[in-house]
C-alpha positions in Angstrom: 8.9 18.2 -22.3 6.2 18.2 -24.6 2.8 19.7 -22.1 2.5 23.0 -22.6 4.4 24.3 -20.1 3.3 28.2 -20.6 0.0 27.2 -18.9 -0.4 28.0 -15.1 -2.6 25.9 -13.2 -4.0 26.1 -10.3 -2.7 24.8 -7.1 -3.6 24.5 -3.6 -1.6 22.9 -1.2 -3.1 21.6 1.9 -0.6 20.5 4.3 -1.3 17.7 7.4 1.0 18.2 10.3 0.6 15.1 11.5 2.8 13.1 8.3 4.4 16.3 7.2 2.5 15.5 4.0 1.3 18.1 1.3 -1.8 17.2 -0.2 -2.6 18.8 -3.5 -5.6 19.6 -6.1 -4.5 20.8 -9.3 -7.1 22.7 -11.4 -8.1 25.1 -14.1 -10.3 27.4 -12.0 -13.4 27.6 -10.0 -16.0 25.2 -12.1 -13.8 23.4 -13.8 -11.9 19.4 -13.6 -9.4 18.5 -11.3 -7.0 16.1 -9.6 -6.3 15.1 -5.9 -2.6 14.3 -5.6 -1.1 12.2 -2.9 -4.3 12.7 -0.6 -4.2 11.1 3.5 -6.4 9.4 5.4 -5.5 9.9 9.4 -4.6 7.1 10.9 -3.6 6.4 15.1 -1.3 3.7 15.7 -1.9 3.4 19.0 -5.5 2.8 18.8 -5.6 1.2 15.1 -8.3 4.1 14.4 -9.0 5.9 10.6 -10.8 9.1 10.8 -10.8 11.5 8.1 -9.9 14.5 8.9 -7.5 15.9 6.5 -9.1 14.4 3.3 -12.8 16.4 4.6 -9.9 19.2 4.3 -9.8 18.5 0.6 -13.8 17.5 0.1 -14.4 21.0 1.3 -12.2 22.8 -0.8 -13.2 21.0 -4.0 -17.0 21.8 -3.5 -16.2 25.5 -2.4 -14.8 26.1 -5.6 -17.3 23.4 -7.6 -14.6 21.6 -8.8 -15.3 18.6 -10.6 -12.6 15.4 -9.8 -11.2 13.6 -12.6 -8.0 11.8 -11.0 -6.9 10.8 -7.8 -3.4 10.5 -8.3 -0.8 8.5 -6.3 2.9 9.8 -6.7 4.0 6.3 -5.2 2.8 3.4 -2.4 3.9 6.1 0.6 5.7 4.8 3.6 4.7 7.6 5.9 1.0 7.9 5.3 -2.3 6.5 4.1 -4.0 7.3 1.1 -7.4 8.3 1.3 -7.9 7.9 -2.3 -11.2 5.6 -2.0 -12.8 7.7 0.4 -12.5 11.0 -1.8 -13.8 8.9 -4.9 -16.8 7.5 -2.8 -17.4 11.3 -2.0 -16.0 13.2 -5.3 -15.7 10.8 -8.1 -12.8 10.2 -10.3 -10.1 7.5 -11.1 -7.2 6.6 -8.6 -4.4 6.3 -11.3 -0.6 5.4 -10.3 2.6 4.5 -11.8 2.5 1.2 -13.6 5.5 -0.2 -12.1 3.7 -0.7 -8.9 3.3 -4.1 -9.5 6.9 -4.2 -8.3 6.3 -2.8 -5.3 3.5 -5.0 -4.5 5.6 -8.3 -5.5 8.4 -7.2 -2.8 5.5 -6.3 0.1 2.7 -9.0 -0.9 6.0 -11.5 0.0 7.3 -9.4 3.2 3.5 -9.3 4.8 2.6 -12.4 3.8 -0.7 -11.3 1.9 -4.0 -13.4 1.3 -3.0 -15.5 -2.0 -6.2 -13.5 -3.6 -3.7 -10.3 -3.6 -3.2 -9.4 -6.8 0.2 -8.4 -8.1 -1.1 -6.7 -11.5 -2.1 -3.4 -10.4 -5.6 -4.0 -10.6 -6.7 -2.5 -7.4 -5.7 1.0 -9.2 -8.1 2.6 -11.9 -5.3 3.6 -14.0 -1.7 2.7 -14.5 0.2 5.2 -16.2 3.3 4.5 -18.4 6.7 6.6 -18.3 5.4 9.3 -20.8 1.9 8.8 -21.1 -0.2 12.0 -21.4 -3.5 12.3 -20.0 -6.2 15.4 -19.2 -7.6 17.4 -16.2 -10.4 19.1 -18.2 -8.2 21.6 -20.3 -4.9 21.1 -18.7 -2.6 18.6 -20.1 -0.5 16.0 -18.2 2.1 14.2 -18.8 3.9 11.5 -16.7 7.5 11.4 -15.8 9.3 8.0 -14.5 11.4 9.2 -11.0 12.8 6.2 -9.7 15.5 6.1 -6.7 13.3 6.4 -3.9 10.7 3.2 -4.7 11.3 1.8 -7.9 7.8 2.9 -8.6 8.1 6.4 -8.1 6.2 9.0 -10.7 6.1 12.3 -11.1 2.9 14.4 -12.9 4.0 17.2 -14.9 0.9 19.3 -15.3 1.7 22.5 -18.0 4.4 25.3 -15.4 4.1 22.3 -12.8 5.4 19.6 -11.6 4.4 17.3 -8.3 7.4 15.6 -7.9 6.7 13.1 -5.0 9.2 12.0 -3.3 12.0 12.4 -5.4 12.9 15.5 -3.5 12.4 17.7 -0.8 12.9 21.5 -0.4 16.3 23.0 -0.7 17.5 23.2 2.4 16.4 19.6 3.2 17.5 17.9 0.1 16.2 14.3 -1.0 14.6 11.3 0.5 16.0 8.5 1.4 17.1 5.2 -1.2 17.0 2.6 1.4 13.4 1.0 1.2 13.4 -2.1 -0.9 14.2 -1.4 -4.8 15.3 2.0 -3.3 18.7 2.8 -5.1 20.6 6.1 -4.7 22.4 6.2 -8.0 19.1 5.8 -9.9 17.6 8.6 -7.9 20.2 11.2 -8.9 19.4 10.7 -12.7 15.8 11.3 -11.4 16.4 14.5 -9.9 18.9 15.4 -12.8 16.0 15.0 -14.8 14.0 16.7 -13.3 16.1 19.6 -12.6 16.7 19.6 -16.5 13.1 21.8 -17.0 13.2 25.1 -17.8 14.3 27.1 -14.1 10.8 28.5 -13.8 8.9 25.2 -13.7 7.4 25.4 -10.2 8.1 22.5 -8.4 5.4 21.1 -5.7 7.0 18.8 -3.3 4.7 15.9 -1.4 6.6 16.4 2.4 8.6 19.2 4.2 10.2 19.0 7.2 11.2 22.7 8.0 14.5 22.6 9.9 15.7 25.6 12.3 12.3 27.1 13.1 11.0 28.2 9.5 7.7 28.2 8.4 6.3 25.0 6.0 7.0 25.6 2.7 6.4 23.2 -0.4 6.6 25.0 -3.5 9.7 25.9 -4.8 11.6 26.3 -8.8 13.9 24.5 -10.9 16.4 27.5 -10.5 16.3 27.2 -7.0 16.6 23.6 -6.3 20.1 24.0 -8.7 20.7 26.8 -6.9 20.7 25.8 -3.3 19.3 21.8 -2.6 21.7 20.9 0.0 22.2 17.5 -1.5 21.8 17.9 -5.3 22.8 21.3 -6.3 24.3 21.8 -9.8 28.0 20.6 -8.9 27.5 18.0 -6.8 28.4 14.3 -8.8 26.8 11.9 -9.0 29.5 9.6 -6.8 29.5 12.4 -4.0 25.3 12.0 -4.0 25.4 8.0 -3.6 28.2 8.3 -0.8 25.8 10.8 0.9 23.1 9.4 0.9 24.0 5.9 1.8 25.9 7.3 4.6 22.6 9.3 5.6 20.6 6.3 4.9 22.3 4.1 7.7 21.2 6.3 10.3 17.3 6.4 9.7 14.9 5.5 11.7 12.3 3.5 10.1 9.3 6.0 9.4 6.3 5.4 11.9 3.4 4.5 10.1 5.8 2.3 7.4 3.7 -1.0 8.4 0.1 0.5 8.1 0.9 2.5 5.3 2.6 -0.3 2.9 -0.5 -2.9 3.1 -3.0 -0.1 2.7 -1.2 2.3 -0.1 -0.4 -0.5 -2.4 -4.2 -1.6 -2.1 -5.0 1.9 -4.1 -5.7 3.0 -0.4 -8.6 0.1 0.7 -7.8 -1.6 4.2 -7.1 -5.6 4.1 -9.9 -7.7 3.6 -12.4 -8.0 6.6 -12.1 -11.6 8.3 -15.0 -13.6 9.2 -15.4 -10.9 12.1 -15.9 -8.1 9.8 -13.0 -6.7 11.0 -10.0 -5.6 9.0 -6.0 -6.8 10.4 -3.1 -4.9 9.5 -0.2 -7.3 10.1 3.4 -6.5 11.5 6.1 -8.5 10.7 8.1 -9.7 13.7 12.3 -9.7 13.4 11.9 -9.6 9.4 12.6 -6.8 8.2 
């Protein structure tokens, strides 16, 4: 890859237990630019109540360390959380930047919610759409963006110099890969993703966006090329591509739908803004009955 991969940056990882989700903010050291990658914004289902919890996590780490926020980056339109991506600009600053091909993803769901014609399918409710590729700066630290389809067709990964946040694409090694089975999901195209990224140098740190720790161990979410080859239950060196698809799709069949899928959809591919209020003032998340 062409970053400069002997730089180190900084990374804190701030984990909510309530999605499982790792939260991250990537920097250079106290006082100098950052990003926000794959932030949340709490959300009850049962009540249809935001609060704010876990991004105030984030606000308070970025002023403690007087941090100054660049990006707000978006690894992909999550099915298991909200973004809180406007609430840390109105508070922090900085761009909300995605994946271009989320225009995709926002064709498939404006169709499946039925969203106001005024929805836009361009991208536009996003600061920034990156291209497969495309290199941009935090402060000192170069970026570069890497195209990881498989799980959404939309799926990006940000390589920032020793590091890379790889989403979704994959999990820790002992709990493998996510799931193909959302719509443009595909299983085959997510094993050249994961080939590809498992094609860095074995020391490249890689920063994963969930874990799920099985058999009692403690959350982990950092881990290394090397291991991930070593020792990723589904993906290690070896295993073919053929034996991967037949996994998965086998593994696939017997998901549950994630929990906050329907919230999460209509907010995340919104750059993380709720619907439009109605003549109420109230926003309306909608739930499609029998159709999916």
């Amino acid at each position: 890859m062409s970053v400069a991969t002997a730089v180190r940056p900084q990374v804190q990882g701030l984990f909510d237990p309530a999605t499982w989700t790792v939260t991250y903010v990537v920097h250079n050291g106290p006082g100098t630019p950052a990003a926000i990658i794959d932030s949340v914004l709490d959300y009850d289902p049962k009540s249809g109540r935001t609060r704010t919890a876990s991004a105030d996590q984030v606000i308070d780490y970025v002023r403690a360390n007087r941090l100054t926020v660049e990006w707000i980056l978006e690894t992909h339109a999550h099915a298991d959380h909200l973004s809180a991506a406007p609430y840390l600009k109105k508070h922090l600053g900085g761009r909300i930047g995605i994946g271009g091909r989320i225009t995709q993803v926002q064709k498939v769901f404006k169709a499946v919610f039925h969203l106001e014609p005024e929805f836009r399918l361009d991208g536009s409710q996003f600061d920034h759409l990156f291209q497969e590729g495309e290199r941009f700066r935090i402060g000192e630290l170069e970026a570069e963006v890497l195209y990881v389809p498989g799980h959404t067709p939309a799926c990006a990964a940000y390589h920032v110099g020793d590091a890379v946040f790889v989403g979704d694409t994959m999990f820790m090694p002992d709990v493998g890969t996510a799931r193909c089975d959302f719509p443009g999901g595909d299983a085959k195209t997510l094993y050249a993703s994961v080939r590809r990224l498992l094609s860095l140098p074995g020391d490249t740190r890689l920063f994963m966006c969930h874990d799920y720790p099985p058999n009692g161990r403690d959350v982990r979410f950092e881990t290394t090329v090397a291991e991930q080859r070593a020792k990723n239950i589904h993906v290690h060196d070896g295993v073919s591509e053929a034996q991967f698809v037949e996994m998965r799709t086998k593994r696939d069949a017997t998901l549950d739908m994630p929990t906050l899928i329907l919230p999460s959809v209509q907010v995340n591919i919104r750059a993380g803004e709720l619907p439009p209020p109605e003549a109420n003032g109230v926003s309306y998340l909608k739930i499609p009955v029998n159709a999916l």
